[in-house]
C-alpha angles and dihedrals in degrees: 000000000000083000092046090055096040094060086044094060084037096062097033098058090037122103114254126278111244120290093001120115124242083251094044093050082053083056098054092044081058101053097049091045082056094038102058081037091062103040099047091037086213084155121024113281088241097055081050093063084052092079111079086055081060105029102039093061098040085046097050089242091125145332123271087246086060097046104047095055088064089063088054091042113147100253097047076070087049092060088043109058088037083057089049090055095046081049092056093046095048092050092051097040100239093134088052089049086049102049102047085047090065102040088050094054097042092038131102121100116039094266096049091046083050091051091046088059092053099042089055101048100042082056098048086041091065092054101036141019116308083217095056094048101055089042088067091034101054103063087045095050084041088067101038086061089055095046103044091038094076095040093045117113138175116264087254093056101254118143115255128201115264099210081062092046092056089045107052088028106054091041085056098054092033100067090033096072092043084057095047092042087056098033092042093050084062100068097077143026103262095035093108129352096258091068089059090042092060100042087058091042089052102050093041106052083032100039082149093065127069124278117268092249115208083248096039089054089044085053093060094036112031086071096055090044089051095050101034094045094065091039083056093052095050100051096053092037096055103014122026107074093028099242109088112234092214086071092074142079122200112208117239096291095068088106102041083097099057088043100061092047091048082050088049087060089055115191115337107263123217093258087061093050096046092049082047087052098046091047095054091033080056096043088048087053092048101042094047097030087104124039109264126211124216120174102310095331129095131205105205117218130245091230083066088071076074127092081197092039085139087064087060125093148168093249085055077062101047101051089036088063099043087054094055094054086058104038094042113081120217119216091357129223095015095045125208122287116246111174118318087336142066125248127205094181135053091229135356136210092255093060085045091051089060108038103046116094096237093181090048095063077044084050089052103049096050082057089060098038084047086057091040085057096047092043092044096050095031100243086140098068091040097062092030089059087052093050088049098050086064101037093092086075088066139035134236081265096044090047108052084040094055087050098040082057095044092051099039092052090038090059096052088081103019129059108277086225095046088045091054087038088056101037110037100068076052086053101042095049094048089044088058085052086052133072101233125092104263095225081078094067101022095060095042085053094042085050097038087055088063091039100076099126099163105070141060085222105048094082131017076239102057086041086056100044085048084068097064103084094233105075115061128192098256097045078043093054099038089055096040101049086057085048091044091059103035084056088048094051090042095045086049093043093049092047104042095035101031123019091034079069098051096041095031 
């Protein structure tokens, strides 16, 4: 923190780079100051965001009015009421419903178990916390292992040892679903906080360029979560102990785990089916909010009912619905039972209190004041024209796939959301210097942030699977550097091949 302080005065008191305003030289004394701060946590990364609310103003950046607005900004509702509804379907039980449903219907042998876990995960992690997700998967893919490990044979029918069987086995489904809870976050916008992140950075710093829409950001992420998922399963499944897991059967009680925990559910009760109705009702009203065009057919949207459809938003969704799971009462006027109480609501303001990630939505409104700053004092073009003047040593390839490398090993020892939040405002003011559309370096650093496989502390889920006894730093690193590079590649390959022809 003392070094972090030190460079701020520095930079403050010092003459003006070349070419850089007084005001832009101050951004830049700010950025570092957050920066260090961020990455060496010597204060909370919440607290951090705070500083632009304090500094701006001292500094002469921008006035307080003009700050504060960044912390309320539209899409840090839209976090919010995603998380209200993750909250509703965790306290009722309907992702773990989900989940085992799947699991049940894509499970058999150990790799297809395996690939139920991560199917399901990587679904649940695009509509709640990874974390979260990972948390209630964990215990239940803990007991599968145990049980499977001592019914577990060779394809020819040879006994094999158990003890190996747990090994290999839980490792395997274990850092699968590390890997699914990650992968999976990326598919929408509110799977996990750097896609927010992005979609603020990228209005603000192009206001000139239409909104990333919750389909429109589904269009550019759902692909890569539905290649790399099954390229992750196979690697693990087939490389990454040493022993292949199709090579071996599991006898008929494979699924007496996933049973009783499908009997410990019980049926499902009317509080369950009114938080399922409100998630796909709240999927429907973000996929068709905007007209969507597919070959020569268009779907028109249900905001065009509206004379004022530009005032909706995803983020008007998103807290709507929130509101409904906690105004309209379930089994009134007995209530459901929850526990040893009874409960007239499907979910209530003190849940939401303590589930919602309160320094996260901070998080997010110091990331939009940071690009604010950098846009206001023109910090942005003046790192962007530098960029640039060095852009003609690399190609568009060369160059998504150098910065696709650079986020995804950063992250492996900073926060995924501080390392977009630092590095976005960087990327969108090279990417107005280039002439490439920026969606086509903004949207590779936003998934390569998500995409750190090698450390415990990369991602909340690789932290959580480290617990388990089964997965160790250096088997976790050696699968995850071949991970790290294979997302890279994919991420370069989607964007230069694929999405530079949609976007031109």
């Amino acid at each position: 923190m003392a070094g972090g302080l030190f460079l701020f005065g520095l930079l403050v008191v010092s003459p003006p780079l070349a070419g850089l305003s007084a005001d832009a030289q101050k951004m830049v004394a700010v950025t570092f100051l957050m920066a260090v701060l961020w990455i060496g946590e010597a204060i909370p990364i919440p607290a951090t965001a705070l500083i632009p609310l304090v500094l701006y103003p001292l500094l002469g950046i921008l006035p307080s009015k003009d700050v504060a607005p960044h912390y309320a900004n539209h899409l840090v509702f839209l976090f919010m009421g995603g998380f209200m509804i993750a909250l509703a379907m965790e306290r009722w039980n309907l992702h773990k419903r989900i989940a085992l449903v799947i699991i049940r219907a894509i499970g058999g042998s150990p790799s297809r178990i395996v690939l139920g876990f991560m199917v399901a995960t990587a679904f649940l992690s695009m509509w709640i916390s990874n974390t979260a997700t990972t948390m209630m998967m964990l215990p239940v893919g803990m007991a599968v292992v145990q049980q499977i490990a001592v019914q577990t044979r060779a394809n020819n029918g040879d006994a094999v040892d158990p003890a190996v069987v747990e090994k290999q086995f839980g490792l395997v489904l274990m850092l699968g679903l590390a890997y699914a809870a990650s992968i999976g976050g990326v598919g929408t916008l509110i799977g996990t906080p750097p896609n927010i992140v992005f979609a603020g950075f990228y209005k603000n710093s192009f206001p000139e360029e239409p909104d990333i829409t919750f389909t429109g950001w589904m269009g550019y992420a759902l692909p890569v979560v539905i290649v790399f998922l099954p390229l992750v399963w196979l690697y693990l499944c087939r490389f990454a102990t040493g022993v292949s897991l199709f090579q071996f059967q599991v006898e008929d009680g494979t699924q007496s785990v996933i049973d009783r925990e499908m009997e410990s559910l019980g049926p499902m009760s009317r509080a369950e089916k009114f938080v399922g109705v409100v998630f796909v009702t709240t999927a429907f009203l973000w996929i068709f909010r905007k007209p969507i065009a597919v070959g020569g057919l268009s779907i028109p949207g249900w905001s065009e009912a509206f004379p004022w459809s530009f005032y909706l938003h995803d983020a008007t969704v998103a807290i709507l619905m929130g509101l409904v799971l906690m105004i309209v009462p379930i089994g009134y006027p007995g209530g459901m039972m929850l526990g040893e109480r009874r409960e007239f609501f499907a979910l209530d303001w003190k849940t939401v209190q303590e589930g919602v990630p309160w320094g996260i939505l901070l998080l997010f409104g110091g990331g939009f004041a940071l690009a604010a700053g950098f846009r206001e004092t023109g910090l942005d073009l003046w790192i962007g024209e530098r960029i640039a003047a060095g852009n003609g040593m690399l190609s568009l390839w060369g160059l998504v796939l150098v910065l696709c490398l650079g986020i995804t090993f950063l992250t492996e020892f900073t926060s995924n959301t501080a390392t977009a939040t630092m590095i976005l405002p960087v990327i969108a003011g090279a990417a107005v210097a280039m002439p490439y559309h920026p969606l086509l370096l903004l949207i590779p650093v936003t998934l390569s942030a998500s995409f750190a496989f090698m450390m415990p502390v990369a991602t909340p889920p690789n932290a959580i699977v480290f617990g388990s006894g089964w997965v160790t730093i250096p088997k976790m690193a050696r699968v995850g550097f071949f991970l790290n590079l294979l997302g890279a590649g994919l991420v370069t390959v989607w964007m230069v091949w694929v999405v530079r022809g949609w976007i031109g």
